[in-house]
C-alpha positions as CSV (number, residue, x, y, z in Angstrom):
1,X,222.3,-32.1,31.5
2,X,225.1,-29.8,33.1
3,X,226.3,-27.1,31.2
4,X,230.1,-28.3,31.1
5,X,228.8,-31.4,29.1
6,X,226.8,-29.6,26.7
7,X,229.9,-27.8,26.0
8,X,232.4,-30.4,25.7
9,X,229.9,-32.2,23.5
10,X,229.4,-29.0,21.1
11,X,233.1,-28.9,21.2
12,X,232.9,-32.7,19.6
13,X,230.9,-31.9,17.2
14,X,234.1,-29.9,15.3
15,X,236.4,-32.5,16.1
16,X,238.6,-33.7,13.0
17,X,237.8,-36.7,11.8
18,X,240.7,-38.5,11.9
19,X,240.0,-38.3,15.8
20,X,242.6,-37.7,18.6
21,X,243.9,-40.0,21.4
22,X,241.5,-40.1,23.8
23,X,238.2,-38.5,21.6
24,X,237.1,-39.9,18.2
25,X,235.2,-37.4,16.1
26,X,231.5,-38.7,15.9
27,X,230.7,-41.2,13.1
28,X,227.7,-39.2,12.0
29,X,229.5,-35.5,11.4
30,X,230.0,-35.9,7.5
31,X,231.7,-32.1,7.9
32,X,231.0,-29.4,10.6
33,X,229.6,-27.1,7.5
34,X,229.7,-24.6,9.7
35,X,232.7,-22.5,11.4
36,X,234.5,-23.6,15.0
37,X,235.2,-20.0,15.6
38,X,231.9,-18.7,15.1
39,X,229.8,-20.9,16.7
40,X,232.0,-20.9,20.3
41,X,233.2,-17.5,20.1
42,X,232.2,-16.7,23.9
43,X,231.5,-12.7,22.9
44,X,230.0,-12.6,19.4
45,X,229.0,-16.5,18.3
46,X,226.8,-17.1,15.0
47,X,222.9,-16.8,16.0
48,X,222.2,-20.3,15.7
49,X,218.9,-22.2,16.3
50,X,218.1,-23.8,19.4
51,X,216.8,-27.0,17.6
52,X,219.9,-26.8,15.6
53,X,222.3,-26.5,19.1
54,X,220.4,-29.7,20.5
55,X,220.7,-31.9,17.1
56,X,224.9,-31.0,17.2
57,X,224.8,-32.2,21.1
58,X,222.5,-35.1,20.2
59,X,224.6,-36.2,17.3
60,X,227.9,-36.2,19.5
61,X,226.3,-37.6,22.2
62,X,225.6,-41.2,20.2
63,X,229.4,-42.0,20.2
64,X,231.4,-39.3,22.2
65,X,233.7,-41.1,24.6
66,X,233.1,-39.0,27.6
67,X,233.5,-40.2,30.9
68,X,230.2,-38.7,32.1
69,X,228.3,-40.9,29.1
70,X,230.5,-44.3,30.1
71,X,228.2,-45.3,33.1
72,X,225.7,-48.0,32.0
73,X,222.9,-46.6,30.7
74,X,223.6,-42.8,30.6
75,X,224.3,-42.4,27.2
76,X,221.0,-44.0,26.0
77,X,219.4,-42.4,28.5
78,X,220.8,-38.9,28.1
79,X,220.4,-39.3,24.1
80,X,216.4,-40.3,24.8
81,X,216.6,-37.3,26.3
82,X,218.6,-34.9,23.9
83,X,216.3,-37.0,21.0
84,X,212.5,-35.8,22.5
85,X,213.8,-32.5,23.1
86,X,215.7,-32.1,19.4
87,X,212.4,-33.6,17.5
88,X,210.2,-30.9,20.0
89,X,212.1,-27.9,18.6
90,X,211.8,-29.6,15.0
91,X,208.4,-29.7,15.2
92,X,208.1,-26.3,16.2
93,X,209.7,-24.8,12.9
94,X,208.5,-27.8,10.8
95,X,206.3,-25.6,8.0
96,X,204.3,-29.1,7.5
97,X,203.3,-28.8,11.2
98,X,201.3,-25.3,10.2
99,X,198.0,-25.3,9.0
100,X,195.6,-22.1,8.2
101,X,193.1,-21.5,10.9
102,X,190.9,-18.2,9.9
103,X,193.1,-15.1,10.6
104,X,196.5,-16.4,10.2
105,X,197.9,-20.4,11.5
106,X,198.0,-22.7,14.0
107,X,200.8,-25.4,14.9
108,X,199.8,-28.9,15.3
109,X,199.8,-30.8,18.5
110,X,203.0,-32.1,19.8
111,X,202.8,-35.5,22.1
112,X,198.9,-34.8,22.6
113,X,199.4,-30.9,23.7
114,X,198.7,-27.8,21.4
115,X,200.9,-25.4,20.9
116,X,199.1,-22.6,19.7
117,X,195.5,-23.2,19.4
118,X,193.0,-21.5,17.1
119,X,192.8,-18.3,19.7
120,X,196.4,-17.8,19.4
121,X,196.6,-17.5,15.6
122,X,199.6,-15.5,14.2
123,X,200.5,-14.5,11.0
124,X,202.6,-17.6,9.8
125,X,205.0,-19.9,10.7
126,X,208.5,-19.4,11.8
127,X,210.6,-18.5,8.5
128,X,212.9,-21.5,7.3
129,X,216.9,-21.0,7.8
130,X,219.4,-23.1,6.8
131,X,219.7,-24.1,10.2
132,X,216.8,-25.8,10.2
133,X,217.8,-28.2,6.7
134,X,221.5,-28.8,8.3
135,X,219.4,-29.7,11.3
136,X,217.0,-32.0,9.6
137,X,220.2,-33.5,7.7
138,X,221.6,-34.5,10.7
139,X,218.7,-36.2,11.7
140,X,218.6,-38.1,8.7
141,X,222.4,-39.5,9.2
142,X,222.1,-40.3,12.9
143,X,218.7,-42.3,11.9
144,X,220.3,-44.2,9.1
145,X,223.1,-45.2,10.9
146,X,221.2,-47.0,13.4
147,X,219.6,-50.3,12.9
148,X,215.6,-48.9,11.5
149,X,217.5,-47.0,8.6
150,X,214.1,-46.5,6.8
151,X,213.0,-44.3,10.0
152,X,215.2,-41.7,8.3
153,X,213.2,-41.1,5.4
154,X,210.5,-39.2,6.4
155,X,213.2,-36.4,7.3
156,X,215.3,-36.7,4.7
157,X,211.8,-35.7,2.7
158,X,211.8,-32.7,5.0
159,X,215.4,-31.4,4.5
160,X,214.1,-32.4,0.7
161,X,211.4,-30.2,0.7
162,X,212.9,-27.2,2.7
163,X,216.0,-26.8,0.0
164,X,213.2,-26.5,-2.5
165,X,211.2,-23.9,-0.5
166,X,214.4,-22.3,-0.1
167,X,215.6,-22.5,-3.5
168,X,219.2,-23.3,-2.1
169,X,220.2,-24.7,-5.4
170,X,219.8,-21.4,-7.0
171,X,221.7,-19.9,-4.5
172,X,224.1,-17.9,-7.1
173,X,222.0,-18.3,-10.3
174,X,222.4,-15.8,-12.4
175,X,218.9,-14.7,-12.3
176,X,218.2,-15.3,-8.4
177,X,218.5,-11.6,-7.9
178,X,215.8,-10.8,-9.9
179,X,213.4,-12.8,-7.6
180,X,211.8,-10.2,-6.1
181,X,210.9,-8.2,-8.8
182,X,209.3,-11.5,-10.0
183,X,207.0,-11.3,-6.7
184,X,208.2,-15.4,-6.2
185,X,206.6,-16.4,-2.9
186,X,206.9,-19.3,-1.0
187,X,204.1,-21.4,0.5
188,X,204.3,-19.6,3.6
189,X,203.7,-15.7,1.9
190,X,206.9,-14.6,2.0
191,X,209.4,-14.1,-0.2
192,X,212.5,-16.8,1.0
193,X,215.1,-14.1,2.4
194,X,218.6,-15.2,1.3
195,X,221.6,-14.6,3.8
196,X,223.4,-11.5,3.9
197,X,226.4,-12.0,4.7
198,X,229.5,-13.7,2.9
199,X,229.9,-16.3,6.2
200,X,226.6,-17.3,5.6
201,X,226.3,-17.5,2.3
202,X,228.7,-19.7,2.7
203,X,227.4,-22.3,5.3
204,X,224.1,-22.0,3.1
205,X,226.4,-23.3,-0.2
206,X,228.1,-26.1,2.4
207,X,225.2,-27.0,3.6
208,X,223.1,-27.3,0.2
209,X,226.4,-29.5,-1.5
210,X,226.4,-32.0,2.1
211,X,222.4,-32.6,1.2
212,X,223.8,-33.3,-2.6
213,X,226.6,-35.5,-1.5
214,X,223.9,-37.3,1.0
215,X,221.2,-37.7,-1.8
216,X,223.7,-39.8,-3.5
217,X,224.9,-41.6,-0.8
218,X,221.2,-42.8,0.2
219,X,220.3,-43.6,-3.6
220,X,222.8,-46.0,-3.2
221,X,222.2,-47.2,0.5
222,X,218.6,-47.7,-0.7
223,X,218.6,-48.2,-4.1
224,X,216.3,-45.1,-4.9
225,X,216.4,-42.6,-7.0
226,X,218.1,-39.3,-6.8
227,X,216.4,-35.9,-5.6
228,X,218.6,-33.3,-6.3
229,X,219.5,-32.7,-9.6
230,X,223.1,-31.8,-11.1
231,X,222.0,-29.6,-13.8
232,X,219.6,-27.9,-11.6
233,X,222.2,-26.8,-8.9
234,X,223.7,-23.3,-9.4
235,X,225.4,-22.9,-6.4
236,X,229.3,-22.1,-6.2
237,X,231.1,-25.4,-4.6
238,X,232.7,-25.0,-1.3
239,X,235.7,-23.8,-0.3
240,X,238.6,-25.6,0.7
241,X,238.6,-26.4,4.6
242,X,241.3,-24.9,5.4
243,X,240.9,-21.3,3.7
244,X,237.2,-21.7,5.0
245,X,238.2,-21.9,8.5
246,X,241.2,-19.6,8.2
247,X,239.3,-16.4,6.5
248,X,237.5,-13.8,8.0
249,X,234.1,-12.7,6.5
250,X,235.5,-9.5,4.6
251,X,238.2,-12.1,3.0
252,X,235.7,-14.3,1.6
253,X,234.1,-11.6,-0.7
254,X,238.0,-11.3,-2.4
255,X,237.6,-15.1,-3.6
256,X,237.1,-15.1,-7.1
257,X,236.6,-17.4,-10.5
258,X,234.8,-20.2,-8.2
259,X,233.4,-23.0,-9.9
260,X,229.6,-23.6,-10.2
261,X,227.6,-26.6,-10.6
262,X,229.3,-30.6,-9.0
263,X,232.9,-30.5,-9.2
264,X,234.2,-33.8,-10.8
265,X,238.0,-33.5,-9.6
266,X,239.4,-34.5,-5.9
267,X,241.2,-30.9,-4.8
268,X,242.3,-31.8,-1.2
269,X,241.8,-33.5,2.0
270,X,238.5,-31.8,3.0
271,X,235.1,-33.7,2.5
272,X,234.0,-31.3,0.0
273,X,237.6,-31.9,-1.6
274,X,237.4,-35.6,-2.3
275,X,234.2,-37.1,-1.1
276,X,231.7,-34.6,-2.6
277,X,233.7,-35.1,-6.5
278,X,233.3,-39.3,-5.9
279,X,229.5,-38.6,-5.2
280,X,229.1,-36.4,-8.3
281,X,230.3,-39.8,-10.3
282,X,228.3,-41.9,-8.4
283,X,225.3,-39.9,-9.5
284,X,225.9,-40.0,-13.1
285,X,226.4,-44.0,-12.5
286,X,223.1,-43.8,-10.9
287,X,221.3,-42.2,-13.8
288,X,222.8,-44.8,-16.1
289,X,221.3,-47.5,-14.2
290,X,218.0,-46.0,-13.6
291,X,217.8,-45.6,-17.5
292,X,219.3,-48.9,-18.1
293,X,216.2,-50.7,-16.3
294,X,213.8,-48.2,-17.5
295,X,210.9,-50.2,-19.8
296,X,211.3,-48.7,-23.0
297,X,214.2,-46.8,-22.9
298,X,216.6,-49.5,-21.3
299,X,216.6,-51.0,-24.9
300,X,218.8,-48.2,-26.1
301,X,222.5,-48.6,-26.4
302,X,224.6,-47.1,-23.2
303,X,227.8,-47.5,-24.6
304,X,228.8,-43.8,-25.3
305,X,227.5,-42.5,-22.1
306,X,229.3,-45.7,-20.2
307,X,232.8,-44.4,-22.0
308,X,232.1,-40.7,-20.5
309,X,231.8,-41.8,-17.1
310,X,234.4,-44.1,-17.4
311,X,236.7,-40.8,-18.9
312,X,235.7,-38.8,-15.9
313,X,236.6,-41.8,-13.4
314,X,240.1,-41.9,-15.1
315,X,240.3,-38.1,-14.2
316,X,239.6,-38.4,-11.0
317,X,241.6,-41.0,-10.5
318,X,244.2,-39.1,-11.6
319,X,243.4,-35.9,-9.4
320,X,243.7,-38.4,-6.4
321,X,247.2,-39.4,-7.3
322,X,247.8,-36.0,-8.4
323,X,247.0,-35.3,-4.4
324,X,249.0,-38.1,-3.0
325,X,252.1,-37.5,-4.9
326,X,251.9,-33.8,-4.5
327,X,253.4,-32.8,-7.5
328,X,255.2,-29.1,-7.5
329,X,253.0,-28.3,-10.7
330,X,249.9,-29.0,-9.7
331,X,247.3,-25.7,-10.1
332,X,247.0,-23.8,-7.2
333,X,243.0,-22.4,-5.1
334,X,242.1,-18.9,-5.5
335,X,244.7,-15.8,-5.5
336,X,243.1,-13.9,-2.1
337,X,243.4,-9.9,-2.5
338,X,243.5,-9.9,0.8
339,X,247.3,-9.9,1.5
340,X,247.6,-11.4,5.1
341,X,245.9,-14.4,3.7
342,X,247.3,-14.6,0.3
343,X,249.6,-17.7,0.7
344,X,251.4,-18.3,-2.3
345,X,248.4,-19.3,-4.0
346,X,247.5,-18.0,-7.6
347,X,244.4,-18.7,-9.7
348,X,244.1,-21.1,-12.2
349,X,241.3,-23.0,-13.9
350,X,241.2,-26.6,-14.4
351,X,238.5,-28.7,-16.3
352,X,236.8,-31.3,-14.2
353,X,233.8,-32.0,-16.5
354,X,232.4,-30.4,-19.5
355,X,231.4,-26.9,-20.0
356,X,232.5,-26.6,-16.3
357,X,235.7,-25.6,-14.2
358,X,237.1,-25.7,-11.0
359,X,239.5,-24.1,-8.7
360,X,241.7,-26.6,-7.0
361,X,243.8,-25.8,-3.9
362,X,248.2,-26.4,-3.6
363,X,249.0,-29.6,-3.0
364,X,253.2,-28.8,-3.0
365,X,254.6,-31.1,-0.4
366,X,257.1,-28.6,0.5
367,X,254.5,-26.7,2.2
368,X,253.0,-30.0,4.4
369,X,253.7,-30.5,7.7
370,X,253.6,-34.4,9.1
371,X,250.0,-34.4,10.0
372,X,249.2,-32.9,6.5
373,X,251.2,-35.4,5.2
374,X,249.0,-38.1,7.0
375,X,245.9,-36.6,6.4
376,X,246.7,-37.0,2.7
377,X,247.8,-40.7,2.5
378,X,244.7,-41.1,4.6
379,X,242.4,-39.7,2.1
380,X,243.7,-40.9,-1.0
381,X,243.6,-44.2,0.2
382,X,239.9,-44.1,0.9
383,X,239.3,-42.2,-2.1
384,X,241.3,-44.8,-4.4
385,X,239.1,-47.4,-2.4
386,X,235.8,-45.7,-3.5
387,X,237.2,-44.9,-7.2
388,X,237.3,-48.9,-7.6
389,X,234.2,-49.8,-6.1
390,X,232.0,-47.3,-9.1
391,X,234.2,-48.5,-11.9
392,X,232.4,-51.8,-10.1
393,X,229.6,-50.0,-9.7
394,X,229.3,-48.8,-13.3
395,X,230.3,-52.5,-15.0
396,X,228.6,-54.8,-12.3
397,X,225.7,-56.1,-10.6
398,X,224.4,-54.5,-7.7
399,X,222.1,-56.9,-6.4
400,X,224.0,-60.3,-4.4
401,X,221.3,-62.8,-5.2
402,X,221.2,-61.6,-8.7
403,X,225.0,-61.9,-9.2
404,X,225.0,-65.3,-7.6
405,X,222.4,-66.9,-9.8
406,X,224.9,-66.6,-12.6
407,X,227.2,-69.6,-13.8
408,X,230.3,-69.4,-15.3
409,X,229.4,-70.5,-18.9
410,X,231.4,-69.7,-22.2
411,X,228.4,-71.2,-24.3
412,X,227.2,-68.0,-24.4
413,X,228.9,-64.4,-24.7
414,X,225.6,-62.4,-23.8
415,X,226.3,-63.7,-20.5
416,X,227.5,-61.2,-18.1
417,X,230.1,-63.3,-17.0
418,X,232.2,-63.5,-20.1
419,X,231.7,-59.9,-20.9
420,X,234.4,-57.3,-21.2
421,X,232.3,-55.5,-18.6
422,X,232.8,-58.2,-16.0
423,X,236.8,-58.3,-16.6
424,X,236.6,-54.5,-15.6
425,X,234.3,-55.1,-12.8
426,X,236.2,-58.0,-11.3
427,X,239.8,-56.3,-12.2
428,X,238.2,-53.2,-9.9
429,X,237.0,-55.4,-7.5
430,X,240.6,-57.2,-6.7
431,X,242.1,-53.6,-6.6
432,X,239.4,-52.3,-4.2
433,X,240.6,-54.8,-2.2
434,X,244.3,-54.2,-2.5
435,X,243.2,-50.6,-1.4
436,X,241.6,-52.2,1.4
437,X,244.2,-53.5,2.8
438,X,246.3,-49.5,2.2
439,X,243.5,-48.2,4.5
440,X,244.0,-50.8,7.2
441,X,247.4,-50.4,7.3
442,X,246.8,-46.8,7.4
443,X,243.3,-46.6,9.8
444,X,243.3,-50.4,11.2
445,X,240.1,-49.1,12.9
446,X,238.5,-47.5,10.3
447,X,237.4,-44.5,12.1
448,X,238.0,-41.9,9.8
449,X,234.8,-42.3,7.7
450,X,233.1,-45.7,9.4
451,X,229.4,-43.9,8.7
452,X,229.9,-43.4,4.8
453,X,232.2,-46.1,4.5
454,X,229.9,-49.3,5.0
455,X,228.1,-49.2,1.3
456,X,231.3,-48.9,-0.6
457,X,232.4,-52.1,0.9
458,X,229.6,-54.0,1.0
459,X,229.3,-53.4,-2.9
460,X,232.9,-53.4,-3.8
461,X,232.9,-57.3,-2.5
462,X,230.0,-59.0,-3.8
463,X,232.5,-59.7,-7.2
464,X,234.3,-61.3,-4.6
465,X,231.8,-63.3,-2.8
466,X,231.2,-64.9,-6.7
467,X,234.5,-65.4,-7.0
468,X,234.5,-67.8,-3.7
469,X,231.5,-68.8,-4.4
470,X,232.7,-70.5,-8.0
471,X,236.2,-71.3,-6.4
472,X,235.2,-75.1,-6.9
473,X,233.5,-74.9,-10.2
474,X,236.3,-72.7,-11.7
475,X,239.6,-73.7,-9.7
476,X,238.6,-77.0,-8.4
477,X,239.3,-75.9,-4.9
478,X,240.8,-73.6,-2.8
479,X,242.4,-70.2,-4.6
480,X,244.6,-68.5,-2.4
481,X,244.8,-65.5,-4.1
482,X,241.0,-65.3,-4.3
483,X,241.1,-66.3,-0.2
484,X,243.5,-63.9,0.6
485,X,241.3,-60.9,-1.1
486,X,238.0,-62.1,0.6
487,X,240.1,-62.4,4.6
488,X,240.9,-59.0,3.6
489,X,237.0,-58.1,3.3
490,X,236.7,-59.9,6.2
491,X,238.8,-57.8,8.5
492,X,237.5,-54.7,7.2
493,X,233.6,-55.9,7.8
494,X,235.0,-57.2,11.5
495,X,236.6,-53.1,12.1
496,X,233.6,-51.5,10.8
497,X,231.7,-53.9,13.1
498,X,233.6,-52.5,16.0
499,X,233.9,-48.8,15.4
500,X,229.8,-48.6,14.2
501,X,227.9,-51.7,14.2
502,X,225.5,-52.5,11.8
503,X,223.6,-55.3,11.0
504,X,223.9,-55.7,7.3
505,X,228.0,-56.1,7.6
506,X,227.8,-58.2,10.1
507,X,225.7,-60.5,7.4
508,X,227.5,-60.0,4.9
509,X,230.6,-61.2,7.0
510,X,229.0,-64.2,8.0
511,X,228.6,-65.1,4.4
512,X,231.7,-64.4,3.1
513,X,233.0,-66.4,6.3
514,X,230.8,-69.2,5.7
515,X,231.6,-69.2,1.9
516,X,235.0,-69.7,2.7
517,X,234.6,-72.3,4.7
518,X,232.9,-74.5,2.5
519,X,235.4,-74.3,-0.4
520,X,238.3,-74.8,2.0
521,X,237.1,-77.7,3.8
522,X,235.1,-79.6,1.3
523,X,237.4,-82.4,1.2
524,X,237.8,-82.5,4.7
525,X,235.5,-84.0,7.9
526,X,233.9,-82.3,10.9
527,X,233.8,-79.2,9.0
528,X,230.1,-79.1,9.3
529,X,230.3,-78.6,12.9
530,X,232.5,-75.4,12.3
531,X,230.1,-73.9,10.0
532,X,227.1,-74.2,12.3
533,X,228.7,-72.5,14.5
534,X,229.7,-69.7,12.4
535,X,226.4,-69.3,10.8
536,X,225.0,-69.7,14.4
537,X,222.4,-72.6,13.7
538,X,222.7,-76.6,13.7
539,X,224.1,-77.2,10.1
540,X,226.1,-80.1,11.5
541,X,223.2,-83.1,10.9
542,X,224.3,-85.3,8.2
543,X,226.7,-85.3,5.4
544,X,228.8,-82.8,4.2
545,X,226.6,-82.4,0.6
546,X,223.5,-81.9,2.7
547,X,225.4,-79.4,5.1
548,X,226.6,-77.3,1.9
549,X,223.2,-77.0,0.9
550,X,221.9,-75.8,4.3
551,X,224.7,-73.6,4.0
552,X,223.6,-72.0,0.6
553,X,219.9,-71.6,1.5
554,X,221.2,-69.9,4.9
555,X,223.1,-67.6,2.5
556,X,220.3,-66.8,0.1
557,X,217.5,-65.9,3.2
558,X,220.3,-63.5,4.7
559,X,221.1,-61.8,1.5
560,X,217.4,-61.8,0.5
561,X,217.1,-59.1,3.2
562,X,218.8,-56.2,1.4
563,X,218.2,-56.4,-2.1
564,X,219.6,-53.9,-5.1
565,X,217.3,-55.4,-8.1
566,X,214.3,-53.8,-9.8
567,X,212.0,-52.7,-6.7
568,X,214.9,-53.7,-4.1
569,X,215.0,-51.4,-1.1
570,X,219.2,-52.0,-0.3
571,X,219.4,-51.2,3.1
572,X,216.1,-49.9,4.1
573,X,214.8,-53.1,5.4
């Protein structure tokens, strides 16, 4: 690979990711977590890894829109490339690929060759950076992106074990100083050296709450558990994106009264501003769920903790529309000491969950400029979206199959159905849609987020899928209203298709599609040649009744592939 396109393709990697007119920002770059400026300054850049260097290139190289990567066949052959040579230098710092030899360790071998042998034996292996877990988190997004999503858990376990070895979620405990005088050492004899310097303390804090945000994002995606731990994460939440990229290492020593522990509020446009708050609730709906199907203590009543989360989803909610109105009293960041980059902005506190506080930045419209304008409307729309889909999150059922085994009975008001809980899940449901159809109107591509983006619709329209699904039973026939919300899903599935394909919404659209077409057209003939060929198989022998039921059973063996019930995997098929 020529230099110029390594370049262009690091450049990508710090592309917004709203994207620009001829370059979308790659899919699988959550946030840069580190600094433009000091990774391509061309006289002083940030020591970086080189197995770090290859994974940016590698991950921009997927989806980058270059005209040296347009050629069939160059950019899978160029990213076969990039991938041997990033999983290499992986290996190489991997502490699992050490083992003790007599007079120090030796590396493993690496496609049949050995590194260092038993003669070469040094004292350990390479010390562990944060480098190496944004590295190994990167590799964990690109791989469960792409169609063998399970593939990605082996390094997820890595970048897993790493932050533990590294204690990154005691980064600014109170104690952590004290750590050497405790003689704590690491698996590899060393004491795990903290950074220095304010810049890379920093990165190490973005980098720790991206691996939180993620570990909440994949519980979901595969209907796991969750690995990082909310009450176990002392580590001061990021700074806003644009003070972060705008300050100077002296600067950032002058911020002061940071929160620290998951902030519960959306403070702005960045990803650690909206996205990383929305994860923090989704974690706590997560725990609820995981205790609801526990064997013993499922039994016990949920209804006071149900009632918090559903308080701190109301406040949320209302720091998003707090954002989007931009409302002249809103509380303003951190008052910088530093006078060139104090800009009007004093300190304040604001509650965003109890026995915590956070710092959240100006949001006074008279200080936006268009594109900040846009960026906003762009954000809270997506963040309203998400909102709606864990109050369906928190009152529904997760797993399709599940969900469509129920029938709409009053005989019986234990049935999920009837309950209170399913008038708030389905009322969230419509909305998510209505909020759908902001974002399209907004991002008719959905590019701005198309990696993270997937889940939240897939599970913010199986209340919709019942609700076409029961058309007949409950309507007797068509509901436009209810037809009009599940197009809407539709047209998302069919732009997220387009922008990042994969497999599971383009199953879930053929349902839905198929769905609708049997309520529409069950009064009507040669229908059942239409939905054979939207379901892609001969449905159209025999009657319309017989059709229907092929139809259903078709429906039940794709949804039977990604599963959200007790031992379900979700996505990792």
């Amino acid at each position: 690979m020529k230099p110029q396109l390594a370049l262009k393709l690091l450049e990508l990697y710090f592309a917004p990711p709203e994207g620009t007119l001829f370059h979308n920002a790659s899919p699988y770059v959550l946030t840069p977590v580190l600094r433009r400026k000091s990774v391509l300054e061309a006289t002083n850049a940030r020591p970086t890894t080189p197995a770090l260097l290859a994974t940016m290139i590698w991950v921009t190289a997927q989806t980058a829109s270059l005209p040296e990567l347009l050629a069939p066949g160059s950019r899978s052959s160029l990213s076969g490339k990039l991938q041997d040579l990033v999983f290499k230098l992986q290996h190489e710092r991997d502490p699992e690929n050490w083992h003790r030899v007599s007079g120090g360790y030796t590396q493993k071998l690496w496609y049949g060759h050995t590194i260092l042998g038993a003669s070469s034996a040094i004292a350990g292996p390479p010390v562990p950076v944060v480098d190496d877990v944004l590295s190994l988190i990167l590799i964990t997004i690109v791989t469960s992106g792409g169609d063998f999503k399970r593939e990605c858990l082996p390094w997820w376990s890595k970048a897993l074990a790493l932050i533990e070895t590294m204690r990154l979620h005691l980064l600014d405990h109170p104690d952590s100083e004290r750590s050497d005088d405790e003689g704590d050492l690491n698996q590899i004899g060393r004491l795990d050296e903290r950074p220095q310097s304010n810049e890379a303390k920093e990165e190490t804090r973005r980098t720790f709450w991206l691996a939180f945000a993620l570990d909440r994002h994949l519980a979901l995606s595969f209907n796991g558990n969750l690995a990082i731990m909310d009450g176990e994460s002392y580590v001061y939440t990021p700074l806003p994106e644009r003070i972060w990229q705008s300050c100077d290492g002296d600067a950032l020593s002058n911020i002061s009264n940071r929160q620290q522990g998951p902030p519960a509020l959306v403070t702005g446009t960045g990803f650690f501003e909206f996205f990383l708050p929305l994860m923090v609730l989704l974690g706590d709906i997560i725990h609820l769920r995981r205790r609801r199907n526990h064997p013993r203590l499922g039994s016990l009543t949920g209804e006071p903790s149900i009632a918090l989360v559903e308080t701190l989803l109301d406040r949320c909610k209302e720091s998003i529309d707090d954002l989007r109105q931009g409302s002249a009293n809103r509380p303003s960041f951190s008052e910088l000491t530093n006078p060139m980059l104090d800009q009007g902005m004093g300190p304040v506190l604001q509650a965003a969950t109890p026995g915590s506080f956070v710092l959240t930045p100006e949001a006074s419209g008279s200080n936006r400029d268009g594109r900040q304008s846009s960026r906003v409307r762009l954000v809270t729309a997506y963040a309203h979206f998400i909102l709606h889909v864990l109050y369906v999150l928190l009152h529904g059922e997760w797993d399709a199959l599940t969900m469509l085994a129920w029938l709409p009975s009053a005989s019986s008001q234990d049935e999920w159905i009837t309950s209170p809980s399913f008038h708030k899940c389905s009322s969230h449901a419509v909305l998510a849609s209505e909020a759908i159809s902001s974002i399209l109107d907004i991002d008719s591509e959905l590019i701005f987020m198309p990696y993270l983006f997937g889940i939240y619709l897939f599970h913010g329209s199986l209340v919709l899928l019942l609700f076409a699904d029961r058309m007949p039973a409950v309507h007797g026939g068509p509901n436009s209203a209810v037809e009009a919300a599940c197009e809407t899903i539709i047209r998302a599935h069919e732009a997220c298709i387009v922008t990042l394909n994969t497999e599971f919404q383009r199953v879930f659209r053929r349902v839905m599609r198929a769905t609708l077409m049997v309520v529409k057209n069950q009064n009507k003939t040669g229908w059942p040649y239409e939905a054979g060929r939207e379901m892609e198989t001969e449905t159209c022998d025999g009657n319309a009744d017989v059709v229907r039921e092929r139809i259903v059973d078709m429906r039940k063996d794709m949804l039977r592939l990604y599963r959200w019930n007790k031992g379900g995997r979700g996505l990792a098929v």
